[in-house]
C-alpha beads as a LAMMPS data file, in Angstrom:
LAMMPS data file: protein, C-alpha beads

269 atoms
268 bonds

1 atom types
1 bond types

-500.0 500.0 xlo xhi
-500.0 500.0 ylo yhi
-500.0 500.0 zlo zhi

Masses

1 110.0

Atoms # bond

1 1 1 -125.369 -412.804 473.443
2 1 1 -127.697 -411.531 470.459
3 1 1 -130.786 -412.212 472.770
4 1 1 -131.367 -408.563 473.609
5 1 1 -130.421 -407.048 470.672
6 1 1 -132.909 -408.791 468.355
7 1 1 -135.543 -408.548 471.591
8 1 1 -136.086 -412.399 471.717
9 1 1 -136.244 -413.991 475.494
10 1 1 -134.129 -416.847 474.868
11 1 1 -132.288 -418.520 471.798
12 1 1 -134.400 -420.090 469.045
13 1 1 -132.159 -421.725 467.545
14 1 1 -130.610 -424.318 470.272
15 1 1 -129.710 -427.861 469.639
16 1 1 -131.531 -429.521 472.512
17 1 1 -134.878 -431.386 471.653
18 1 1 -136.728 -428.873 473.785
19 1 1 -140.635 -430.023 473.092
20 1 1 -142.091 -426.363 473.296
21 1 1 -139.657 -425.697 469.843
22 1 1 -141.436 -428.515 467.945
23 1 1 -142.885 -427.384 465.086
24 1 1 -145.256 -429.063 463.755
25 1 1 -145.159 -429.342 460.234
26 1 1 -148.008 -432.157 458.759
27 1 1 -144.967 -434.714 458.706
28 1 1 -144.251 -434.533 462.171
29 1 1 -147.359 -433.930 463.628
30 1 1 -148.309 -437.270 461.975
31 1 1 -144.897 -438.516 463.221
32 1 1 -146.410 -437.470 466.787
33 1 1 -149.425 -438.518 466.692
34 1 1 -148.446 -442.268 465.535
35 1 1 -146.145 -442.166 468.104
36 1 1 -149.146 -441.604 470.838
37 1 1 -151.300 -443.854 469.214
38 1 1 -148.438 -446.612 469.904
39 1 1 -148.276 -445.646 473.278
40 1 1 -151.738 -445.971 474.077
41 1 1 -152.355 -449.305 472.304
42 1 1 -148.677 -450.595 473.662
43 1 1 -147.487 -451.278 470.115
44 1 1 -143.938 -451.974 469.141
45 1 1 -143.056 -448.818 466.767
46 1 1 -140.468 -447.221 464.941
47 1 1 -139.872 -443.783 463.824
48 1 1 -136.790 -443.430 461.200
49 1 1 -135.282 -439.885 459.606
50 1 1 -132.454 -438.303 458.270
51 1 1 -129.636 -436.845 461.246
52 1 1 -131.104 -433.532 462.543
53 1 1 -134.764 -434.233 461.241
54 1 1 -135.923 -433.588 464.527
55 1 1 -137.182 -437.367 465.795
56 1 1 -135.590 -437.020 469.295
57 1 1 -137.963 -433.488 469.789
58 1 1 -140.493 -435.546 468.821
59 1 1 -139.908 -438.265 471.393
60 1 1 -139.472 -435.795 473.970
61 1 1 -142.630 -434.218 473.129
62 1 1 -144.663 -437.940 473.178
63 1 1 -143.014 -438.302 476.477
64 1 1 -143.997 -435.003 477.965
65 1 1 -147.823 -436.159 477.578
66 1 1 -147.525 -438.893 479.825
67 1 1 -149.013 -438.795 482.995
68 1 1 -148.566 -441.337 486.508
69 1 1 -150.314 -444.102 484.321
70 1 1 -147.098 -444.676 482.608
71 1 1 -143.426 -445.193 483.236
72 1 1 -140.897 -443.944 481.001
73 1 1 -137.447 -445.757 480.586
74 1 1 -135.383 -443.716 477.870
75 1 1 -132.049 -445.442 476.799
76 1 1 -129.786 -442.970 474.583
77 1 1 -127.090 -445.412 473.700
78 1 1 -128.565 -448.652 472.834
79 1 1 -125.143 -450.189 472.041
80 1 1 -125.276 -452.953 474.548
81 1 1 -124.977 -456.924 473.922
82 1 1 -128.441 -458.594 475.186
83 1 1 -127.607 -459.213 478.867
84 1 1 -126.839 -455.052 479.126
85 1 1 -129.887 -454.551 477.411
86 1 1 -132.301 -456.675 479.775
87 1 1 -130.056 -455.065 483.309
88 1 1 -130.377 -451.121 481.542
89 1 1 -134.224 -451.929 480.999
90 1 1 -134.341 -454.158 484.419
91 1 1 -132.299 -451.355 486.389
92 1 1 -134.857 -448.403 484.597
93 1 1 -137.983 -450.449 485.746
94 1 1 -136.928 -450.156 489.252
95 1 1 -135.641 -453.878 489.673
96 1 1 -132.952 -453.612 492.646
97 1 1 -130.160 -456.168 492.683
98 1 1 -130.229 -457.322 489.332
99 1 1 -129.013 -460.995 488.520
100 1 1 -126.286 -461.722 486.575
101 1 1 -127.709 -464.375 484.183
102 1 1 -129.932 -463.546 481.732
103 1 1 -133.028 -466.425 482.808
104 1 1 -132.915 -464.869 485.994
105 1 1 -133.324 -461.291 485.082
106 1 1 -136.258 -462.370 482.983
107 1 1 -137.883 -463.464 485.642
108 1 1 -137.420 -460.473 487.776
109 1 1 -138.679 -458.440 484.498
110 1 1 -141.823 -460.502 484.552
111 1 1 -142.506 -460.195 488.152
112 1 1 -141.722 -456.641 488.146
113 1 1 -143.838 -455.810 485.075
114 1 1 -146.802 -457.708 486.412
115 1 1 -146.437 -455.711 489.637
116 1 1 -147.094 -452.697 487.273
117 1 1 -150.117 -453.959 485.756
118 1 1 -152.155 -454.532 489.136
119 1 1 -150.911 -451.205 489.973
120 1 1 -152.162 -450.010 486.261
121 1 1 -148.778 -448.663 484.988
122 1 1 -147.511 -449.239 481.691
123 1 1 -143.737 -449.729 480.756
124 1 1 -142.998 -446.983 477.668
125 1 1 -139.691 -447.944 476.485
126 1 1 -137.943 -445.280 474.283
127 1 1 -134.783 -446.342 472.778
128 1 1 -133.130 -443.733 470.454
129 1 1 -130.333 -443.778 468.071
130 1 1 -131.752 -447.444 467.305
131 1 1 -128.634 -447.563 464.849
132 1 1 -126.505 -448.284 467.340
133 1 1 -127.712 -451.439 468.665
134 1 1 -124.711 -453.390 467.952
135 1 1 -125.915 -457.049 466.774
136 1 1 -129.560 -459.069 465.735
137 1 1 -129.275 -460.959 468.545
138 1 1 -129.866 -457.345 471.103
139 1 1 -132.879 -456.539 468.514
140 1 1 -134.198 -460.322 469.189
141 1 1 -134.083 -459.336 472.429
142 1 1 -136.090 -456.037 471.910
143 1 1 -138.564 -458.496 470.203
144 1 1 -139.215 -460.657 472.995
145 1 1 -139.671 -457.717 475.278
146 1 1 -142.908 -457.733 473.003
147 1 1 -144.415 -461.213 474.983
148 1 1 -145.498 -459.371 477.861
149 1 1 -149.223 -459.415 477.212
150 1 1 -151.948 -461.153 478.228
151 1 1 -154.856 -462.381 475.984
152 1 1 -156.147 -459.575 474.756
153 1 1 -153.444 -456.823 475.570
154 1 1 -149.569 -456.215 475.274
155 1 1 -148.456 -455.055 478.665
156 1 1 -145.365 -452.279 477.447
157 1 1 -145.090 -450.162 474.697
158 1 1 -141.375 -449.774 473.268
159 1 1 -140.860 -447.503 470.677
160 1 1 -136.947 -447.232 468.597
161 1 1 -136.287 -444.010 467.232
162 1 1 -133.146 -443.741 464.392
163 1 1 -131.366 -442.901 461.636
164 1 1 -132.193 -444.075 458.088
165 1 1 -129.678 -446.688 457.985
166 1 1 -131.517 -448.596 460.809
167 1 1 -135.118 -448.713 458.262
168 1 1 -132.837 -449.631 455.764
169 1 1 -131.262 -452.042 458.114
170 1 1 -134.623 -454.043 458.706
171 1 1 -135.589 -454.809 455.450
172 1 1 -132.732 -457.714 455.774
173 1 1 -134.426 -461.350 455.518
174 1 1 -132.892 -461.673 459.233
175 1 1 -135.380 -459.163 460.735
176 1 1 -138.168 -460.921 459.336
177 1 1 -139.187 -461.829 463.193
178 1 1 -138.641 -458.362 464.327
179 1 1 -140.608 -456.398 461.258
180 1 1 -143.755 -458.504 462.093
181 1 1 -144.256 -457.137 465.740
182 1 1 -144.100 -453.663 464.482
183 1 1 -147.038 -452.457 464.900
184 1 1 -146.455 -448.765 463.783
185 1 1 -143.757 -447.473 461.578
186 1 1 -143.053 -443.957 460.377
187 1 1 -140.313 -442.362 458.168
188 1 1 -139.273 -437.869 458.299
189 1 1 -138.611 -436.635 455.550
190 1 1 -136.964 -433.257 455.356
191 1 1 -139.592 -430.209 455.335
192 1 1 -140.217 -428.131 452.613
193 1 1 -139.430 -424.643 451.376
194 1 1 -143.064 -423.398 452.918
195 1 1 -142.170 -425.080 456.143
196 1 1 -138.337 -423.803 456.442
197 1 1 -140.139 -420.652 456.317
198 1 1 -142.864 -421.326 458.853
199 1 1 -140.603 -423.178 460.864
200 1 1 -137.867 -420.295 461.535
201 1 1 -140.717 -417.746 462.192
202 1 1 -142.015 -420.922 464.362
203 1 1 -139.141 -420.896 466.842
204 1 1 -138.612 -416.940 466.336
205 1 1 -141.996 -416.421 468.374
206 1 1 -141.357 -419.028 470.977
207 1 1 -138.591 -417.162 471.799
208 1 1 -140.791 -414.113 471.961
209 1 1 -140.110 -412.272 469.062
210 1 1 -143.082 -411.605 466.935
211 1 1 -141.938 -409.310 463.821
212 1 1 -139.941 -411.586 461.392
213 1 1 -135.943 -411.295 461.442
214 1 1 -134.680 -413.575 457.865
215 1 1 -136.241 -411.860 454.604
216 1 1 -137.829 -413.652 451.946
217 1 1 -133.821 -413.895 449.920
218 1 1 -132.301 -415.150 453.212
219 1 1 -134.699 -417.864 453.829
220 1 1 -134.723 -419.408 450.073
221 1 1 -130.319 -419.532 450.420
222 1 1 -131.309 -420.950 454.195
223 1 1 -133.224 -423.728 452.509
224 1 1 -130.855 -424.518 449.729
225 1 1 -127.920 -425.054 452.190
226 1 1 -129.810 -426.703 454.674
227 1 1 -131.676 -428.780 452.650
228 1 1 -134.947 -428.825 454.889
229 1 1 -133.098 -430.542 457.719
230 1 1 -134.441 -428.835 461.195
231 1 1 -131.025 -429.222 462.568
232 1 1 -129.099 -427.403 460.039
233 1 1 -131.657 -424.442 459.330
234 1 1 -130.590 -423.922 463.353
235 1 1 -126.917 -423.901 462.987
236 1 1 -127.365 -421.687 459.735
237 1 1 -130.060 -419.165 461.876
238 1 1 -127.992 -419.447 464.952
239 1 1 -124.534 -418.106 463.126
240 1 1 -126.533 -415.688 461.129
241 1 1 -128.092 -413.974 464.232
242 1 1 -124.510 -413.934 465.998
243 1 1 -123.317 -412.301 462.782
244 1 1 -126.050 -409.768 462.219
245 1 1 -125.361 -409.296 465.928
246 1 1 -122.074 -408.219 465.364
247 1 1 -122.591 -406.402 462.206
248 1 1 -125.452 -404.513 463.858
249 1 1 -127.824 -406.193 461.296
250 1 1 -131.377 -405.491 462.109
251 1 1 -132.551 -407.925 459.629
252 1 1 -130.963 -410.392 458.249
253 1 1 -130.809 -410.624 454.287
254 1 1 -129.522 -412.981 451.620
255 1 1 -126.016 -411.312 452.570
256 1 1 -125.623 -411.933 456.044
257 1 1 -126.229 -416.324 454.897
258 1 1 -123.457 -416.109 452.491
259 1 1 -121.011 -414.357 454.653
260 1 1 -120.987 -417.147 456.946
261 1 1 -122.112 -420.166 454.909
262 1 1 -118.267 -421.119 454.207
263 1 1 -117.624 -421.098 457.975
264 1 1 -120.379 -423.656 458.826
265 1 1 -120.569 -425.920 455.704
266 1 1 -118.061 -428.299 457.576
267 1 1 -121.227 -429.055 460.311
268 1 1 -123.890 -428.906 457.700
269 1 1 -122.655 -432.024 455.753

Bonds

1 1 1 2
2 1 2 3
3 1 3 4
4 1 4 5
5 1 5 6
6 1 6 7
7 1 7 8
8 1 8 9
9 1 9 10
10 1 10 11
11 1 11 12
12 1 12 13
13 1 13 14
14 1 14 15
15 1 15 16
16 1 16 17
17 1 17 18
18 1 18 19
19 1 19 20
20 1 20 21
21 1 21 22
22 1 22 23
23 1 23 24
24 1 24 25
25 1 25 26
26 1 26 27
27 1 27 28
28 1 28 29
29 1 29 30
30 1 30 31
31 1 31 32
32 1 32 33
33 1 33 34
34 1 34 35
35 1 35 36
36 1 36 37
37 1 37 38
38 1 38 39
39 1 39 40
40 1 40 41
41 1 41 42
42 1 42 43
43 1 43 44
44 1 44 45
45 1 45 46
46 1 46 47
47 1 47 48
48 1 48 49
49 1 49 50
50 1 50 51
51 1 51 52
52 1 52 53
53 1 53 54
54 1 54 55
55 1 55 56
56 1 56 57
57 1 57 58
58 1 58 59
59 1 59 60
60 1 60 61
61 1 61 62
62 1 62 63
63 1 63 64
64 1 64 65
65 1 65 66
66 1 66 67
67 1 67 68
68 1 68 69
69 1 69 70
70 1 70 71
71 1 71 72
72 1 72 73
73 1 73 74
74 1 74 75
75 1 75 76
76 1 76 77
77 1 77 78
78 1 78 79
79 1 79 80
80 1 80 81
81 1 81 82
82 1 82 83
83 1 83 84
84 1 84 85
85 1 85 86
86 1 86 87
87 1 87 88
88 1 88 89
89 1 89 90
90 1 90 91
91 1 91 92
92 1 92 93
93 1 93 94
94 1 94 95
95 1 95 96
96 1 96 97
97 1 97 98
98 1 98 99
99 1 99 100
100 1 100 101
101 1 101 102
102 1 102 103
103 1 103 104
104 1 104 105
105 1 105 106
106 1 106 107
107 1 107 108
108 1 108 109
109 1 109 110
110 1 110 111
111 1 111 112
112 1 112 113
113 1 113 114
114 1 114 115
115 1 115 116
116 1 116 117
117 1 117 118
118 1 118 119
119 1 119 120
120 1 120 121
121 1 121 122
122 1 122 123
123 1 123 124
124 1 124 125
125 1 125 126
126 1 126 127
127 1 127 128
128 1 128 129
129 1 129 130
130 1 130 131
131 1 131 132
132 1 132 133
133 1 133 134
134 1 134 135
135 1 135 136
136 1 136 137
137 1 137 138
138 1 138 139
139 1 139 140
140 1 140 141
141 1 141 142
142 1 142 143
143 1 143 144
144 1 144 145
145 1 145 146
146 1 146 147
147 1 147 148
148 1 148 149
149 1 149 150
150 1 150 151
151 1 151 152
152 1 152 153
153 1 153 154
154 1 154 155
155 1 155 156
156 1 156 157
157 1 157 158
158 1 158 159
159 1 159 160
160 1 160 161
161 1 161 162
162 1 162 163
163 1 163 164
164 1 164 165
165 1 165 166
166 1 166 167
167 1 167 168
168 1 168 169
169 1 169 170
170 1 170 171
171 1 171 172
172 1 172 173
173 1 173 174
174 1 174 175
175 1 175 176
176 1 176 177
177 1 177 178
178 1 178 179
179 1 179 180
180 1 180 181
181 1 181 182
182 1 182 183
183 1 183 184
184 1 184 185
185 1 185 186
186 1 186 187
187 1 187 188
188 1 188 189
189 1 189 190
190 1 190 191
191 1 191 192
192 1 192 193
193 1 193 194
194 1 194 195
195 1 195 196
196 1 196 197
197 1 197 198
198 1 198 199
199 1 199 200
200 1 200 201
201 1 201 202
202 1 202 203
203 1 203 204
204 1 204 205
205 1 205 206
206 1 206 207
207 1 207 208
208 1 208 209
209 1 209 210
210 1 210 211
211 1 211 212
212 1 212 213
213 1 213 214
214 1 214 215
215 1 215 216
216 1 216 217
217 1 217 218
218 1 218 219
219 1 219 220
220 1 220 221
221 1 221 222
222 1 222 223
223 1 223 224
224 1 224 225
225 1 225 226
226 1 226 227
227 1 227 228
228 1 228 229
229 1 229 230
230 1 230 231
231 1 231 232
232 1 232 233
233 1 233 234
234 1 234 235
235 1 235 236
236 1 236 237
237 1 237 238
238 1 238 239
239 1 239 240
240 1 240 241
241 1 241 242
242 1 242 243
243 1 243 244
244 1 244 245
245 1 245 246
246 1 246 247
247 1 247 248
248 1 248 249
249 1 249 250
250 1 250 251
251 1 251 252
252 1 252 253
253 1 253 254
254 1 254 255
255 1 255 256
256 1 256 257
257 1 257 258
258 1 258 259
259 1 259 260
260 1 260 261
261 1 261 262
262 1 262 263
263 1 263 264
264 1 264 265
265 1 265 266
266 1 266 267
267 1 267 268
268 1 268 269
């Protein structure tokens, strides 16, 4: 809609965790590059953030390094009971006819996942919205997953990516088990003033526009509302360019924020 009128080749703004949008403040380039370093030494990790702080981009963009030597098995809704668990990550591993009982479908897992190390593939198991996972006994099972190895390697690399509460959730004396076979752990914070800045002239020239849109005044009141949070600097840039779009706003100023602020607050909280 506003594409052509403020010259850009596609919207910067979206709400998909497109990898080529990921800006890379020193937080999440750190977030990124832990996450690779997991990968590659098939370590159990976790990366935790606030909603909208952008871990799912980052996951995408881990995943969109990966070449033939690895097989990705991305579960989006980990709210399953153990035995749904093992069949999603079976099924995802390319196990056909999975058994019903959960002994069995171990074994298949460990057949299966020893077929992939003679043919020098390694499992990368990305399970987001880690919140979600319904009981201890589906993260036990997550934990065990960990016992593929041999003597001097693990054998899969699984990697849970959520919200705050699920950190939070961990430091219970019931995850004891679990918070020892993490090998790497990381926590987003929200970005800062400097980065809001750099951030929405980030995703401005990805989407092809290279003269700045926001002044100075409209970036500060863009911060303040969205607190840092990558999500909600989009929905506050995305509702400002459709309403300097209709208001035949070149620019938009501190104005143009607080004309639609009160509109958008309800999906900024």
């Amino acid at each position: 809609m506003y594409e052509k009128f403020y010259r850009l080749s596609e919207r910067p703004f979206g709400k998909t965790p497109d990898p080529k949008f990921l800006y890379k403040s020193h937080q999440h380039e750190e977030a990124l590059e832990r996450m690779l370093f997991a990968i590659q030494e098939k370590e159990l990790a976790v990366l935790t953030g606030d909603i909208g702080s952008g871990k799912t981009t980052i996951s995408r963009s881990a995943m969109d390094t990966l070449d033939d030597r690895y097989m990705v098995v991305n579960i989006l809704n980990p709210r399953l009971s153990p035995t749904q668990f093992l069949k999603t990550i079976a099924k995802r591993l390319g196990i056909e006819d999975v058994k019903y009982f959960k002994h069995d479908i171990v074994e298949q897992m460990n057949e299966r996942i020893a077929e992939l190390y003679e043919g020098r593939i390694t499992p990368v198991v990305f399970i987001d919205e880690a919140q979600l996972i319904p009981s201890k006994s589906t993260i036990d099972e997550i934990r065990l997953l960990t016992n593929y190895q041999l003597d001097n390697m693990n054998l899969m690399t699984i990697i849970l990516i959520g919200q705050t509460e699920f950190r939070d959730r961990l430091q219970s004396k019931y995850y004891n088990a679990f918070r020892q076979r993490i090998g790497i752990a990381y926590h987003l914070g929200p970005l800062s003033f400097e980065d809001t800045g750099k951030y929405i002239s980030f995703r401005l020239t990805v989407a092809g526009r290279s003269e700045p849109i926001f002044t100075g005044p409209a970036v500060e009141l863009i911060y303040k509302y969205s607190k840092g949070v990558p999500r909600a600097i989009n929905t506050i840039c995305n509702n400002a360019l459709l309403y300097g779009y209709g208001e035949d706003l070149g620019t938009i100023d501190d104005r143009a924020i607080n004309a639609i602020i009160e509109d958008i607050k309800i999906s900024l909280t």
